[in-house]
C-alpha positions as CSV (number, residue, x, y, z in Angstrom):
1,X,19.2,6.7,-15.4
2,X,15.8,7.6,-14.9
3,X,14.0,5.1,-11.4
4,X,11.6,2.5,-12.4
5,X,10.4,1.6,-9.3
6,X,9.5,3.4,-6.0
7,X,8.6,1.5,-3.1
8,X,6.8,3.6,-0.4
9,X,6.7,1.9,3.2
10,X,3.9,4.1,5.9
11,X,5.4,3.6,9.5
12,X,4.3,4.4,12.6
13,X,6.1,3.2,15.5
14,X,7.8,-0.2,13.4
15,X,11.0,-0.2,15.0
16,X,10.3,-3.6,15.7
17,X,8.8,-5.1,12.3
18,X,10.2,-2.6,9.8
19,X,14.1,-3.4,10.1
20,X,13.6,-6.8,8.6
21,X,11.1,-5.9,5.5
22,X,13.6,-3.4,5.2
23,X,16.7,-4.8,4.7
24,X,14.9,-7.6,2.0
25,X,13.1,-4.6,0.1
26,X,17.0,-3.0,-0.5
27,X,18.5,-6.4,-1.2
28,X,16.0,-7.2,-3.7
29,X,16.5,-4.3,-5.7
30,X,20.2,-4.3,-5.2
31,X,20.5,-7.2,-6.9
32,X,18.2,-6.3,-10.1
33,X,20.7,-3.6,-10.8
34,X,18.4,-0.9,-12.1
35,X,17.9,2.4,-10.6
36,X,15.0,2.5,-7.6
37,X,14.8,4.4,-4.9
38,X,12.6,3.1,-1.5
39,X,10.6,6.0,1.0
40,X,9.6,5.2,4.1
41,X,7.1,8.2,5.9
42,X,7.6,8.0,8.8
43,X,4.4,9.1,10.9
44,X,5.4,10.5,13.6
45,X,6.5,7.6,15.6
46,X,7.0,7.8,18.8
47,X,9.4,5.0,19.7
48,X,13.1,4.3,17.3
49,X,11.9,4.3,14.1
50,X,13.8,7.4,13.2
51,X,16.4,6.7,14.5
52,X,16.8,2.8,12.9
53,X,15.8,4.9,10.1
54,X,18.4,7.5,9.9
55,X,21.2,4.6,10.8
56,X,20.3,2.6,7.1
57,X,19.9,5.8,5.3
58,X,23.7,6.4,5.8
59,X,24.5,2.5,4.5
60,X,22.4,3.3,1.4
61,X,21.6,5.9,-0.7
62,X,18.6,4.5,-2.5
63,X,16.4,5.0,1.0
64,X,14.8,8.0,1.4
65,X,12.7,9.0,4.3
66,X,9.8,11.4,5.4
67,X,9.1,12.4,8.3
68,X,6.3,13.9,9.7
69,X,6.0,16.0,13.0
70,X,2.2,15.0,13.5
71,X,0.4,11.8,12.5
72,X,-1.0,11.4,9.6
73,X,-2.8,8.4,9.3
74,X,-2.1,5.7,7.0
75,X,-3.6,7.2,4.0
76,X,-2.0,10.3,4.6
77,X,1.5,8.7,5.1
78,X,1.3,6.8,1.6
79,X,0.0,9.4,-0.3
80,X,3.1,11.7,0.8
81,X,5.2,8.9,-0.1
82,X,3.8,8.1,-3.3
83,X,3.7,12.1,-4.4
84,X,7.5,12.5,-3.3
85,X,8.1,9.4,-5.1
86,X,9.7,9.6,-8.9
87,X,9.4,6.2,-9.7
88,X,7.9,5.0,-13.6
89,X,5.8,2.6,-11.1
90,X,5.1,2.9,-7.9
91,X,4.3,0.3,-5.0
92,X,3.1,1.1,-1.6
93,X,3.6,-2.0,1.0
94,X,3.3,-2.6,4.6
95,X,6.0,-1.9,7.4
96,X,5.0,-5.6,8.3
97,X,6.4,-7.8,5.7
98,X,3.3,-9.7,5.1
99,X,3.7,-9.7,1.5
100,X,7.6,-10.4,0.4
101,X,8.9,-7.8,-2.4
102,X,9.6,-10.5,-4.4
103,X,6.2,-10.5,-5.4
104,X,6.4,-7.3,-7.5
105,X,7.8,-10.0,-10.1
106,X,4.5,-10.9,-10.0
107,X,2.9,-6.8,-11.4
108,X,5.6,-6.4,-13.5
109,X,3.8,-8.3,-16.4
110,X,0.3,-6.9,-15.4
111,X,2.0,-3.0,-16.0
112,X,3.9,-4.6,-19.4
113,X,0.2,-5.4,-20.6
114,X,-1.2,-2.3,-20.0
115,X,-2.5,-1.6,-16.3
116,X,-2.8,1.6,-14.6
117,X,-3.5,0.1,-11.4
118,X,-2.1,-3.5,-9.7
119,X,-3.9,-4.4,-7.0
120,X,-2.2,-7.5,-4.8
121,X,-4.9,-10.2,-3.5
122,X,-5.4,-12.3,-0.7
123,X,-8.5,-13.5,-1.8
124,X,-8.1,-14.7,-5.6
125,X,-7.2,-18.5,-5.8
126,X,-4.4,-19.2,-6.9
127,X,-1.9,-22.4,-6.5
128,X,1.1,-20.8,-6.9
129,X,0.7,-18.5,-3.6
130,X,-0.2,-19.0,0.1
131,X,-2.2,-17.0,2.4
132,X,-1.7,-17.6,6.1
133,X,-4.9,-15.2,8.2
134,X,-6.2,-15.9,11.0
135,X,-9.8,-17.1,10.9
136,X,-11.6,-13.8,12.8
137,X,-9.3,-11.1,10.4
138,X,-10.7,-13.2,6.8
139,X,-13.8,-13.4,8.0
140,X,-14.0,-9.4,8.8
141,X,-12.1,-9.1,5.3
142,X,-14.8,-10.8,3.3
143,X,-17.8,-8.7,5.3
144,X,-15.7,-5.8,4.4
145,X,-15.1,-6.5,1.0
146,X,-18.8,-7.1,0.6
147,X,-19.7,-3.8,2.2
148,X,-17.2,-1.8,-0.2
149,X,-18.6,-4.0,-3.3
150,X,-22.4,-2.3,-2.3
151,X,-20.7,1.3,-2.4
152,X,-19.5,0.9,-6.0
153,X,-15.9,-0.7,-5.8
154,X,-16.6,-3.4,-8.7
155,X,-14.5,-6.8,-9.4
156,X,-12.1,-6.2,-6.8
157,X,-12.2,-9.3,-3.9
158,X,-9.7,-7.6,-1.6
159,X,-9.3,-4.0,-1.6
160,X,-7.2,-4.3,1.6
161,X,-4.1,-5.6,0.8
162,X,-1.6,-3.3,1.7
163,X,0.6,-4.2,-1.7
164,X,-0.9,-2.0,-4.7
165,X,1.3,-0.3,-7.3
166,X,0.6,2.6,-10.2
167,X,2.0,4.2,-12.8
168,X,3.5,7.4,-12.2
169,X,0.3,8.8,-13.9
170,X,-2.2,7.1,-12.3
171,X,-0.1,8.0,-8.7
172,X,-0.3,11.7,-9.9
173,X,-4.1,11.9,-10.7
174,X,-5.4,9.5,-8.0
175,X,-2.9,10.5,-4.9
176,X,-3.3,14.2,-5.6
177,X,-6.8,14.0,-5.0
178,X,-7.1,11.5,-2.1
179,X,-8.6,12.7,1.2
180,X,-9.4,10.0,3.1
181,X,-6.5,9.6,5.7
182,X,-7.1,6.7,7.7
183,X,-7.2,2.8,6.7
184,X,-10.2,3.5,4.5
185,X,-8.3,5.3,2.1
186,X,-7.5,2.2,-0.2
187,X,-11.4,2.4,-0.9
188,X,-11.1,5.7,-2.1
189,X,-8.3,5.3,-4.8
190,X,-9.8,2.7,-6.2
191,X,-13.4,4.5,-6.6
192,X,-11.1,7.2,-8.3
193,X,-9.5,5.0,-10.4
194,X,-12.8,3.4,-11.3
195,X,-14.3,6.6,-12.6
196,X,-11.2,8.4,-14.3
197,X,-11.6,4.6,-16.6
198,X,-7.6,3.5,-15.3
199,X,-7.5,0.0,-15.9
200,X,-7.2,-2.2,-12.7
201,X,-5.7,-6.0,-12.2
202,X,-6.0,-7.4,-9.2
203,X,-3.6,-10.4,-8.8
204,X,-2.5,-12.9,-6.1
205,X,-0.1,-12.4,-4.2
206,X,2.0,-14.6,-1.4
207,X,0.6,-13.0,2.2
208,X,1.2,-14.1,6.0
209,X,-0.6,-12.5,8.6
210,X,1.7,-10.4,10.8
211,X,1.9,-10.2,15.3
212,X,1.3,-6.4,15.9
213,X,-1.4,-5.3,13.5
214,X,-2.7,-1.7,14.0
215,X,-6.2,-2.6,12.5
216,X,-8.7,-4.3,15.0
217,X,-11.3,-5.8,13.7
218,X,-14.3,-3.8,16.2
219,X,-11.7,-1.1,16.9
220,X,-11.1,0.2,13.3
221,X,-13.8,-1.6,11.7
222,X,-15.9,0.8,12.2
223,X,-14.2,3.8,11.4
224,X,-13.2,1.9,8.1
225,X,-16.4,1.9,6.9
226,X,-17.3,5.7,8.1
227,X,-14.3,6.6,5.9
228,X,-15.0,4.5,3.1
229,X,-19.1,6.1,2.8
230,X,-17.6,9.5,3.2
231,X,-15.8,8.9,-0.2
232,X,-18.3,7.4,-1.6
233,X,-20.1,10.4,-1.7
234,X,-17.1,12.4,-2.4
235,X,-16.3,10.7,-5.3
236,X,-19.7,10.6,-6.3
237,X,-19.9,14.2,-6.4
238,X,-17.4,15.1,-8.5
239,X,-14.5,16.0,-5.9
C-alpha cells in the first residue's frame, strides 16, 4: 500500500529531546494502521543522536533516517527530508515536541477540503487548544510576524511554527526550489507557495514552549530576517 503520510523530524544534536517526540510520533501512527513512514535528517550532530537513532531504526521499520556529514541548517535538513520523503502528505515537525502528533488530526480535514499547504498556528484563537510561550519568545514572534507580513507573506499570523504539512505536489514544487537554509526558510516556502496560487490554511494547533531552543531571540533574530529579505527578492525575481 502506497504511504499517506511522511513525517520529517530536522535534528541537530537532540539526543536529549528527540527520543521522547519520537517514540509518540511511531505510536501514533502505529495505532492508525495505515502505511507511513517517519525521516529524521540528522544534521550532523555532534553528540548521540546517531546513535539513539540507529538503536530505534532496528525496533521499527517505518523510521528512516538521513544523515548528513556537514550541517545543513534547518532549512536544508527539512528540505532533504521532505524530497526523500514519499508520503501523499507530508509534515515537517520539531525534534522538540512542542506540538504533539496528534494534532495532524487536526490538517487532515484542511487537506480533505482541498489545501496544498497546512500551516500549524500558535497565534490564531482558538478554545479548543493551548499555547504555553514565554512572554519575551511571543513578543519577538508577533514583531517577526509583522516584519514577514511587510515582505509580502499575506494572512498568515505565525509563519514559525515548526508543524506545516503539503501535498506531495506542493512538497515537490516548493522544496525543490527552496534556498534559504537557515530558520528563515519557512518564509520562503510560503512566498513560493503564495505566488505558484497553492491554497494555504493556517490552523491552530496545541503548542508548549520547549527548555533547549536553538533560536535566540537577538542571536538568530537577526539573521532570520537577513534570510527572509534575501528571498524576498529571490522570489520576487522569478527564481
Amino acid at each position: 500500500m502506497a504511504v499517506k503520510w511522511s513525517v520529517v523530524i530536522p535534528a541537530f544534536n537532540e539526543a536529549g529531546r528527540l527520543p521522547p517526540y519520537l517514540e509518540e510520533i511511531l505510536g501514533f501512527f502505529e495505532g492508525r494502521g495505515e502505511p507511513y513512514e517517519v525521516i529524521v535528517v540528522n544534521d550532523a550532530s555532534s553528540d548521540a543522536t546517531g546513535d539513539m537513532l540507529a538503536a530505534v531504526t532496528r525496533r521499527n521499520a517505518a523510521l528512516r533516517v538521513i544523515t548528513h556529514t556537514h550541517n545543513h541548517g534547518k532549512g536544508g535538513a527539512v528540505r532533504a527530508g521532505m524530497l526523500a520523503a514519499t508520503g501523499e502528505f507530508r509534515l515537517f515537525t520539531d525534534a522538540d515536541g512542542a506540538t504533539p502528533i496528534a494534532e495532524l488530526k487536526r490538517l487532515e480535514p484542511v487537506f480533505a477540503a482541498g489545501a496544498d499547504v497546512v500551516v500549524g498556528s500558535r497565534a490564531l484563537r482558538d478554545p479548543a487548544v493551548a499555547v504555553r510561550v514565554r512572554p519575551h519568545r511571543a513578543l519577538a514572534g508577533r514583531v517577526f510576524n509583522r516584519l514577514v507580513a511587510l515582505v509580502g507573506v499575506r494572512g498568515i499570523a505565525d509563519t514559525q511554527c515548526g508543524f506545516k504539512a503539503f501535498t506531495a505536489a506542493a512538497t515537490r514544487r516548493l522544496f525543490g526550489a527552496l534556498e534559504t537554509q537557515g530558520f528563515g526558510f519557512d518564509v520562503e516556502l510560503l512566498l513560493r507557495a503564495q505566488a505558484a496560487g497553492y491554497r494555504i490554511v493556517e490552523v491552530a494547533v496545541n503548542w508548549q514552549d520547549q527548555a533547549g531552543s536553538k533560536v535566540g531571540v537577538f542571536t538568530t533574530g537577526p539573521r532570520m530576517l537577513a534570510q527572509v529579505l534575501r528571498a524576498r527578492w529571490r522570489v520576487g525575481h522569478g527564481r
